[in-house]
Backbone as JSON, one array per atom type, in Angstrom:
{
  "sequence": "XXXXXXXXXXXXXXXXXXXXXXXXXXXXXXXXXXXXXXXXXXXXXXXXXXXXXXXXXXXXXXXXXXXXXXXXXXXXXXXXXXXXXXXXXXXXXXXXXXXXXXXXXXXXXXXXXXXXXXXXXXXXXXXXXXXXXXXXXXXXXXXXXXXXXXXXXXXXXXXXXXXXXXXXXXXXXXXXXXXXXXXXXXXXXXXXXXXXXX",
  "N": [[-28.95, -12.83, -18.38], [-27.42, -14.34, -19.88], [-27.45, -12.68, -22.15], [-25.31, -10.55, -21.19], [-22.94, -12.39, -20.65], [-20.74, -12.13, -22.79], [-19.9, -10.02, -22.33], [-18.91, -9.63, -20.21], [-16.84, -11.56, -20.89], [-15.4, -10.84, -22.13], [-14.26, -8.26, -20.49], [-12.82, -9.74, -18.72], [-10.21, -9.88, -20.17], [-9.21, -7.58, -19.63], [-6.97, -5.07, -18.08], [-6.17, -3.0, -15.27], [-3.24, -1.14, -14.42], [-1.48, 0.77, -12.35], [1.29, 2.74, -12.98], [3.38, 3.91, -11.05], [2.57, 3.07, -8.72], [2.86, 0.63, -8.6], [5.14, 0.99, -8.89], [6.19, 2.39, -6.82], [5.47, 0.76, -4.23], [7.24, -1.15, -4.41], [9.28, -3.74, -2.78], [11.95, -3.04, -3.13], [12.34, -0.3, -3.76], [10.94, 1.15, -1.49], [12.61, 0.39, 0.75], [14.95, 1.33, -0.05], [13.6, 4.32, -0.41], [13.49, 4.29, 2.27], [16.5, 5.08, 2.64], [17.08, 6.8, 1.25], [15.97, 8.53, 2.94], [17.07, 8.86, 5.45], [19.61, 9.53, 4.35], [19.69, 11.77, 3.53], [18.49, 13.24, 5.39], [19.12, 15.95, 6.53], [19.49, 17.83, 4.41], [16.55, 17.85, 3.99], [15.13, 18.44, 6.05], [16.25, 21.29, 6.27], [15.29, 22.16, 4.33], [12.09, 21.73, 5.0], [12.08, 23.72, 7.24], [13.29, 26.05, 5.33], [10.97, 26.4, 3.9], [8.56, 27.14, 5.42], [9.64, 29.48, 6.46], [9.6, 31.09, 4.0], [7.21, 30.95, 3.36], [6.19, 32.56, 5.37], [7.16, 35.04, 4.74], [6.63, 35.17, 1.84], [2.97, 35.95, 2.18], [2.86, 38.12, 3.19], [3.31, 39.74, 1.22], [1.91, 38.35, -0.92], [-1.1, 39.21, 0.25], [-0.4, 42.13, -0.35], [-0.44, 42.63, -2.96], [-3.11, 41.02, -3.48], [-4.49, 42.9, -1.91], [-3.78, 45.61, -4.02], [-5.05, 44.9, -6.26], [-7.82, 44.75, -5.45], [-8.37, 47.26, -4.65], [-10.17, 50.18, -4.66], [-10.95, 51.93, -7.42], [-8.66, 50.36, -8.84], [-6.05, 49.46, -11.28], [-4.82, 47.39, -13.51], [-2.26, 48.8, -14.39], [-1.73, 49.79, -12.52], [-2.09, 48.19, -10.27], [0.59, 46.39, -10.65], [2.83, 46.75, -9.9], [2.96, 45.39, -7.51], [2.34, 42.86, -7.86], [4.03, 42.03, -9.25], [6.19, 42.29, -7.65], [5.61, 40.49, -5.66], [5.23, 37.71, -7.37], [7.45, 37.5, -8.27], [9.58, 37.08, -6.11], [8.54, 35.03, -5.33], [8.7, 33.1, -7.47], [11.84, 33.47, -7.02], [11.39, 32.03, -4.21], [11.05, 29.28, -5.03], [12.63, 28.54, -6.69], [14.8, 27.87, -4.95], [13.95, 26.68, -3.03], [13.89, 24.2, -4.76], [16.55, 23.74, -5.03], [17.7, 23.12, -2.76], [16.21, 20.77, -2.6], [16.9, 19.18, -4.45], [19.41, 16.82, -4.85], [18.01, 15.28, -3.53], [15.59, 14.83, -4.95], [16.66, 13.48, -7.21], [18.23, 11.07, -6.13], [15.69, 10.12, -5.8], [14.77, 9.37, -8.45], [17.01, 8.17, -9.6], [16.56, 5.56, -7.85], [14.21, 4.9, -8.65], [14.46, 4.65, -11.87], [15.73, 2.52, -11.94], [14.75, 0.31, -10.78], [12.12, 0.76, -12.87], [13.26, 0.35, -14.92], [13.37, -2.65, -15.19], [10.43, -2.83, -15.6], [8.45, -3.4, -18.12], [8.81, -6.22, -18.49], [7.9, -7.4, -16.0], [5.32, -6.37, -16.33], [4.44, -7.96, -18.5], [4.54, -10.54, -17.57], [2.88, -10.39, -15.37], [0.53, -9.8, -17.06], [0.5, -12.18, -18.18], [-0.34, -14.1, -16.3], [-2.41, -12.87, -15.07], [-4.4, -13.49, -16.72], [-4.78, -11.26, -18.73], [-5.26, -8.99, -21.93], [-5.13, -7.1, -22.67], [-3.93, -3.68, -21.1], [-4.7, -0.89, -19.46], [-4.22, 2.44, -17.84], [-5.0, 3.96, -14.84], [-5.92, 6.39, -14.85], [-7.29, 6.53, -17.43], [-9.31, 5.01, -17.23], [-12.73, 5.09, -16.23], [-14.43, 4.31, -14.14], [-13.97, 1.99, -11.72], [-14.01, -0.45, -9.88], [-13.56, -1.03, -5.7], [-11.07, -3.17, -5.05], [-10.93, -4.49, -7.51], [-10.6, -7.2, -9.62], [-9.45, -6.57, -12.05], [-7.76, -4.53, -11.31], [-4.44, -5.16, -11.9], [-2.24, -4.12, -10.4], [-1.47, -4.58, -8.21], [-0.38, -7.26, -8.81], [1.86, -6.71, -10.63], [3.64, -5.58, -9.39], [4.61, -7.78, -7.42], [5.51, -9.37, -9.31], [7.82, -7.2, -10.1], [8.84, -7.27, -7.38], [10.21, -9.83, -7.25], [12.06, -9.57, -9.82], [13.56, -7.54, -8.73], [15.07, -6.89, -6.02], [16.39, -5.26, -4.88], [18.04, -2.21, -5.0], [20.01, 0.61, -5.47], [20.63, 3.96, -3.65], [21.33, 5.77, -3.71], [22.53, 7.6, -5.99], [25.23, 7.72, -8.57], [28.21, 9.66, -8.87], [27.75, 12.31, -10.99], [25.78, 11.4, -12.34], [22.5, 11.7, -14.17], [19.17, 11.97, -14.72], [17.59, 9.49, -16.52], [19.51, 8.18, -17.22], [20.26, 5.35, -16.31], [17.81, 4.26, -17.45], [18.25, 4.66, -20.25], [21.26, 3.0, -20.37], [20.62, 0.75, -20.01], [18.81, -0.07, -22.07], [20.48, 0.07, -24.63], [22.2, -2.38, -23.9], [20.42, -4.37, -24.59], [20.92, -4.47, -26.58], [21.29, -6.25, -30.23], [24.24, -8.29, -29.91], [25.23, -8.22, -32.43], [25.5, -5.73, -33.31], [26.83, -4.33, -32.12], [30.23, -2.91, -32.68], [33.07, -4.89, -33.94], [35.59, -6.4, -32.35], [39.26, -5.7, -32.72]],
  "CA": [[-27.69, -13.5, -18.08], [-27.29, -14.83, -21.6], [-26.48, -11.23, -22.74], [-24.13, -10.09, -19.97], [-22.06, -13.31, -20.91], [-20.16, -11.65, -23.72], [-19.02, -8.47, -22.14], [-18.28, -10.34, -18.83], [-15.9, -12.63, -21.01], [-14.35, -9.3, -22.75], [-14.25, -7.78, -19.37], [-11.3, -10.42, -18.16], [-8.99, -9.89, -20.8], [-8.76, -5.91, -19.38], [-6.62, -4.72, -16.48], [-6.02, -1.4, -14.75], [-1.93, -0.96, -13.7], [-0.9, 1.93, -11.96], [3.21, 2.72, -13.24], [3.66, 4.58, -10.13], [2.17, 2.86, -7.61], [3.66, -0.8, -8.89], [7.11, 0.52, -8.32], [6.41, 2.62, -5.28], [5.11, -0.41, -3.25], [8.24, -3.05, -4.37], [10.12, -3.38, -1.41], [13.6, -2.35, -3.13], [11.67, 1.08, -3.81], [10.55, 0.98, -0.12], [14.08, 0.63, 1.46], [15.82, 2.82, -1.31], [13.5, 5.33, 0.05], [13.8, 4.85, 3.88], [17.72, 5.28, 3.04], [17.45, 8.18, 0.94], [15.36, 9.4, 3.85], [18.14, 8.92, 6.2], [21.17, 9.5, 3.88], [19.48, 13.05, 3.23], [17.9, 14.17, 6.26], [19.48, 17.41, 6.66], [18.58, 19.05, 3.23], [14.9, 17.85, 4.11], [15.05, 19.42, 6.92], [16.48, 22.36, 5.8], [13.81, 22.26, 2.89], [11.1, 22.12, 5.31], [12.49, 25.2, 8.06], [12.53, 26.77, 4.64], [9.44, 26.36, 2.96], [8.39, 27.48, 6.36], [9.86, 30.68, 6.5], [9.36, 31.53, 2.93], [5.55, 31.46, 3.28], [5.73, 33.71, 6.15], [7.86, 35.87, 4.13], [5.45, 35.74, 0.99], [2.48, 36.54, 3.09], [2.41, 39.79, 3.38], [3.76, 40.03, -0.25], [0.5, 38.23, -1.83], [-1.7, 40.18, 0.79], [-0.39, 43.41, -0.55], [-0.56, 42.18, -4.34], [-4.63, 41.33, -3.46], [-4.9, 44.45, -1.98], [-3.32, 46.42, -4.65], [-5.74, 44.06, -6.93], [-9.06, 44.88, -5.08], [-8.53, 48.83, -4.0], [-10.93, 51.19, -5.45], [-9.91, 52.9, -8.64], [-7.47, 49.48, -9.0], [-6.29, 49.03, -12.52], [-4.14, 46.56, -14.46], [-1.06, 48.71, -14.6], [-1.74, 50.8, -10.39], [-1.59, 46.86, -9.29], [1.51, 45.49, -11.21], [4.32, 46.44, -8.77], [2.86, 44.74, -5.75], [1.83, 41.98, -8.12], [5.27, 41.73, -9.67], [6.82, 41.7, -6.4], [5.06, 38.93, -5.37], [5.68, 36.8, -8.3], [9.56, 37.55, -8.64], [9.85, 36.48, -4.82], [7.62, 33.71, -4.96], [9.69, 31.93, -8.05], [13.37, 33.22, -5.81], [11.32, 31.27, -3.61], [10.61, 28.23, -5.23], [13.84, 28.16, -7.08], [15.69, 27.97, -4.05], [13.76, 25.06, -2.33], [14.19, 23.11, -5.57], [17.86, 23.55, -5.36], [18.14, 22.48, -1.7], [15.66, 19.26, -2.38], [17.99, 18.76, -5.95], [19.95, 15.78, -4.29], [16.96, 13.95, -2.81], [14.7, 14.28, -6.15], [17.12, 12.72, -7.88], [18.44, 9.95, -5.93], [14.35, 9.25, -5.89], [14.53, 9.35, -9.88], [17.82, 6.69, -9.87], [15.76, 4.29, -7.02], [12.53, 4.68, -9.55], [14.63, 4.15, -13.01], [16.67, 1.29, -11.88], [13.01, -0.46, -10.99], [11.57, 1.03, -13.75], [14.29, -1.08, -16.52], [12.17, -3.96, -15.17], [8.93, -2.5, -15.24], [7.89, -4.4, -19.12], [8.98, -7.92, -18.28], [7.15, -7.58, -14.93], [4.05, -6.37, -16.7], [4.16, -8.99, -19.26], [4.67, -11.36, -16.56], [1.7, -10.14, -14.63], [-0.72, -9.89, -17.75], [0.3, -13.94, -18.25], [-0.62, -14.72, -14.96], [-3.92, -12.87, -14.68], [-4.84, -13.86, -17.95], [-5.01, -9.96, -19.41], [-4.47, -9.0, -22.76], [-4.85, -5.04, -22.59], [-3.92, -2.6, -19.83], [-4.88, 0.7, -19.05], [-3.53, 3.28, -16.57], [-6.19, 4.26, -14.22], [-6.91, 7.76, -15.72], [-8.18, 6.17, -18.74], [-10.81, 3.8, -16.88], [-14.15, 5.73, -15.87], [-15.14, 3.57, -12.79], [-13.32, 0.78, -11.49], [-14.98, -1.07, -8.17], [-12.48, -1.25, -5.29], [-9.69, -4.67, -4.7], [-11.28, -5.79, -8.62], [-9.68, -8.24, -10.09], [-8.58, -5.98, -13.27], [-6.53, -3.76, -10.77], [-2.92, -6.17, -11.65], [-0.79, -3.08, -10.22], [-0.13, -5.51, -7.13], [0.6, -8.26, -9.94], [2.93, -6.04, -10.89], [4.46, -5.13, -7.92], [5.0, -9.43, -7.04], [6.97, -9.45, -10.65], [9.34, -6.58, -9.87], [9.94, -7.94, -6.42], [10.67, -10.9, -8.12], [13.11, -9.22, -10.52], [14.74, -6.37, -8.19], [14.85, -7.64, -4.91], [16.85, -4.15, -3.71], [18.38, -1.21, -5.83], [21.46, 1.44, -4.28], [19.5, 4.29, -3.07], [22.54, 7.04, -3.89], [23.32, 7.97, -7.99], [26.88, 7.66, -8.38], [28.6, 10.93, -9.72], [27.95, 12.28, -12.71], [24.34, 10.91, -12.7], [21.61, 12.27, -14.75], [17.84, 11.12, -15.21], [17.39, 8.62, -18.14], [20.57, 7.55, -17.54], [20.27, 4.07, -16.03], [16.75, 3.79, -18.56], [19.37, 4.6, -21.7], [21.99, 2.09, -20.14], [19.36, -0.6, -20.18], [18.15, -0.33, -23.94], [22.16, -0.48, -25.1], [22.79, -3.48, -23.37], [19.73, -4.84, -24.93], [21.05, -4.21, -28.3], [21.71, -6.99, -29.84], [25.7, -8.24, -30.26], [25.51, -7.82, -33.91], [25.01, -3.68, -33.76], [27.99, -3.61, -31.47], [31.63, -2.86, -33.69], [33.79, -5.85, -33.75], [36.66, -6.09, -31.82], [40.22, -6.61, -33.61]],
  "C": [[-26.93, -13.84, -19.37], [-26.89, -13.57, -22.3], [-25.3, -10.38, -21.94], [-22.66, -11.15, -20.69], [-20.65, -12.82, -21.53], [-19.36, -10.87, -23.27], [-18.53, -8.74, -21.0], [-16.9, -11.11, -19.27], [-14.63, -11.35, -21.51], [-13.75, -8.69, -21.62], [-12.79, -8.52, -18.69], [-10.05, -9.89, -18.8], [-8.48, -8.3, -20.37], [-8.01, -5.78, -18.55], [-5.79, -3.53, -16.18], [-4.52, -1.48, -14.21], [-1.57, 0.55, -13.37], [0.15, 1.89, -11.77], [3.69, 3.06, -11.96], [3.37, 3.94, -9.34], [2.61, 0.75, -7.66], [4.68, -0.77, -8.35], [7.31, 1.18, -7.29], [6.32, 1.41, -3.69], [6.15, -1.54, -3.63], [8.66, -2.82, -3.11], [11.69, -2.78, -1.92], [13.03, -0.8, -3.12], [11.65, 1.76, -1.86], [12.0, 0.97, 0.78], [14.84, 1.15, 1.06], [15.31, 4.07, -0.57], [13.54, 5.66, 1.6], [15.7, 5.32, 4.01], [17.93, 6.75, 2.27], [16.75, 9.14, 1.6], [16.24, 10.45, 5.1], [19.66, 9.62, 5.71], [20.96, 11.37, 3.6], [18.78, 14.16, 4.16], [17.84, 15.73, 6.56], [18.89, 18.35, 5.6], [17.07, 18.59, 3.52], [14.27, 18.64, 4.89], [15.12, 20.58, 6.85], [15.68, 22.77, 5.11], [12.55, 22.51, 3.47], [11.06, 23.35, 6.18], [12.45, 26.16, 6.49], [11.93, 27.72, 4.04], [8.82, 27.0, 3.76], [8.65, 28.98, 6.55], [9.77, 31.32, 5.32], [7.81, 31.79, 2.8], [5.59, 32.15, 4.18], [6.41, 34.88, 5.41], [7.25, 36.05, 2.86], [4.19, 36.39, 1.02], [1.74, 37.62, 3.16], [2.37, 40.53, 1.66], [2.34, 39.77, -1.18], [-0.78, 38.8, -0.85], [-1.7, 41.21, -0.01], [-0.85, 43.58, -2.22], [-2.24, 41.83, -4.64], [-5.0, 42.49, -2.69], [-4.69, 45.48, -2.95], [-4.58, 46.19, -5.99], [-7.55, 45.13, -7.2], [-8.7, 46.83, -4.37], [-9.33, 49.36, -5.0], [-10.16, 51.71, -6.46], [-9.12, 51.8, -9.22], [-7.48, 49.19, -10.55], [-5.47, 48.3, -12.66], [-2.16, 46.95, -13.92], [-0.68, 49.7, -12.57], [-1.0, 49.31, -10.26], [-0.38, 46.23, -9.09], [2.16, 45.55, -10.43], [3.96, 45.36, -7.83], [2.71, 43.33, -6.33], [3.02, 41.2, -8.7], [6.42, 41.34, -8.74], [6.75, 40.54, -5.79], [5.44, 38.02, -6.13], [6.93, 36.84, -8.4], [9.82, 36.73, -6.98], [9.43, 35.1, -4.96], [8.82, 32.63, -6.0], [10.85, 32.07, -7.62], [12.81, 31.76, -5.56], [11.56, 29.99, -4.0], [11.94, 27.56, -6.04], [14.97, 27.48, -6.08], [15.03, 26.73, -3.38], [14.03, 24.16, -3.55], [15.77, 22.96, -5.63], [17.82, 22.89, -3.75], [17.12, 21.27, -1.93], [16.14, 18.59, -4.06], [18.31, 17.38, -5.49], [19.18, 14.66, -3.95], [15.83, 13.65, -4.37], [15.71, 13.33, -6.82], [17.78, 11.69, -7.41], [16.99, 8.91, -5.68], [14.29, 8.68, -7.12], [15.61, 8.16, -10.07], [17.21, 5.86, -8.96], [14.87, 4.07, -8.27], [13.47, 3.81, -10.86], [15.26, 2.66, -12.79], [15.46, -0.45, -11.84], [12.66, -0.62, -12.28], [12.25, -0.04, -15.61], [13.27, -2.35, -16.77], [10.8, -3.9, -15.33], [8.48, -3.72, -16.43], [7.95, -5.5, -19.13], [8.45, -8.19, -17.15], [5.47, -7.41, -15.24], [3.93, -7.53, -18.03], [4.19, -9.86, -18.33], [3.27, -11.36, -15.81], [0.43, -10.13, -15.61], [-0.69, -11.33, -18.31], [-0.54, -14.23, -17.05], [-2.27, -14.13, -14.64], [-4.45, -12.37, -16.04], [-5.58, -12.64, -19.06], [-4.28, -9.58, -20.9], [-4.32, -7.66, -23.06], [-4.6, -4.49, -21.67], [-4.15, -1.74, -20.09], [-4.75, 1.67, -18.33], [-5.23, 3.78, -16.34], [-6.81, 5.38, -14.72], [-7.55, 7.41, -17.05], [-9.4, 5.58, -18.44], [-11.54, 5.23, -16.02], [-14.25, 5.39, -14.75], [-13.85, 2.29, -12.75], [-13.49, 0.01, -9.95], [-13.4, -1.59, -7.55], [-12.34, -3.04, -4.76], [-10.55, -5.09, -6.12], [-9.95, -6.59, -9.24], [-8.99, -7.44, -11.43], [-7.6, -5.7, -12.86], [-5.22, -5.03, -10.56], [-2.28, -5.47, -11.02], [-0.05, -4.14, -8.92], [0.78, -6.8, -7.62], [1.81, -7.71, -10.17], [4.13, -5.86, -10.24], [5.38, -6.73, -7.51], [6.1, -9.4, -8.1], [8.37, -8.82, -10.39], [10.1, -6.96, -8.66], [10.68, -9.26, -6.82], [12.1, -10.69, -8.7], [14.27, -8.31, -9.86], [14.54, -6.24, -6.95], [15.93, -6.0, -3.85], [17.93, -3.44, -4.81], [19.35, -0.18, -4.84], [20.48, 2.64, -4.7], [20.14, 5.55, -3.46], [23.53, 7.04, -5.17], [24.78, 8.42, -7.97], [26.86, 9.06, -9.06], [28.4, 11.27, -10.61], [26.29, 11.79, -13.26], [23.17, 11.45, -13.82], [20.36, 11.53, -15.02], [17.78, 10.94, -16.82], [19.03, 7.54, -18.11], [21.24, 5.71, -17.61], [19.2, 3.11, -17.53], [18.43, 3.36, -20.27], [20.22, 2.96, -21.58], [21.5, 0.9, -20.74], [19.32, -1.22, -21.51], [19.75, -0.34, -24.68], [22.1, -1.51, -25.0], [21.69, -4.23, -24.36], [19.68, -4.8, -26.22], [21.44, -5.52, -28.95], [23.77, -7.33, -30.87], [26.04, -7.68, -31.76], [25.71, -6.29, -34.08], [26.38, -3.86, -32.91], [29.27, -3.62, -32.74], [32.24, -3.96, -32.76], [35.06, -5.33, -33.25], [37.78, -6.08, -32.99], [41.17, -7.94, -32.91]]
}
């Protein structure tokens, strides 16, 4: 017991936050995304009819590309057409659902960044409160026993609801990812760096 002590007391000051899963569970996150569920239905839809018809339409394409693969005699440069075919279709394919789900990734990416501004004053906030002085994202920790007390990410989560109680769900014109982040760190400059008026 007397040797445990030590690494038990070290052991507090640690705690596991998952970035992603802090700001998926706020509730502005959470109603940002039931509206960019709603506000975008159609291209989702469209995205999944499809994704849908594009794998029946590849199919036969990567069939013929492992047959061309595995035939007797099959070499390197016999296979390539069928194998080239396949691959040129397949990224069409994939090009083409990323352009019809364009609109919805990125009004996910302005819900996330607008959170995300707050993320460091919510995790300082949360490593006061459960008395942590290091974090670590879960892929770094080995083991971690489930509801422990390291895991702050729901600490986390309490802070940002705290701080961003509901975020607009639809990136004004002109948008671009980083853009809100950038905004942020300006504002946070401080008055002195700005040029004086006359």
């Amino acid at each position: 017991m007397v040797a445990t002590s030590p690494a038990h007391a070290q052991a507090r000051g640690v705690g596991v936050v998952s970035v992603d899963a802090a700001i998926q569970q706020t509730t502005a996150f959470q109603a940002a995304a039931a509206q960019v569920q709603s506000t975008y239905a159609a291209q989702i839809q469209q995205a999944q009819t499809r994704e849908q018809a594009l794998v029946a339409e590849l199919q036969p394409l990567q069939q013929a590309a492992q047959a061309a693969q595995s035939a007797p005699g099959a070499t390197a440069e016999s296979a390539r057409p069928a194998i080239e075919a396949f691959t040129t279709r397949q990224q069409a394919a994939q090009q083409e659902l990323a352009t019809i789900r364009q609109p919805i990734l990125l009004a996910t990416q302005y819900v996330r960044e607008q959170i995300a501004v707050h993320f460091n004053d919510a995790l300082t906030a949360a490593m006061a409160a459960s008395n942590v002085d290091l974090v670590l994202e879960p892929n770094a920790v080995a083991s971690l026993a489930p509801n422990s007390a390291a895991n702050i990410t729901a600490a986390v989560t309490t802070q940002l609801n705290t701080r961003v109680p509901s975020v607009q769900a639809i990136p004004p014109a002109g948008w671009n990812p980083g853009d809100t982040l950038r905004a942020a760190q300006q504002a946070q400059q401080p008055a002195a760096a700005q040029p004086e008026g006359r």
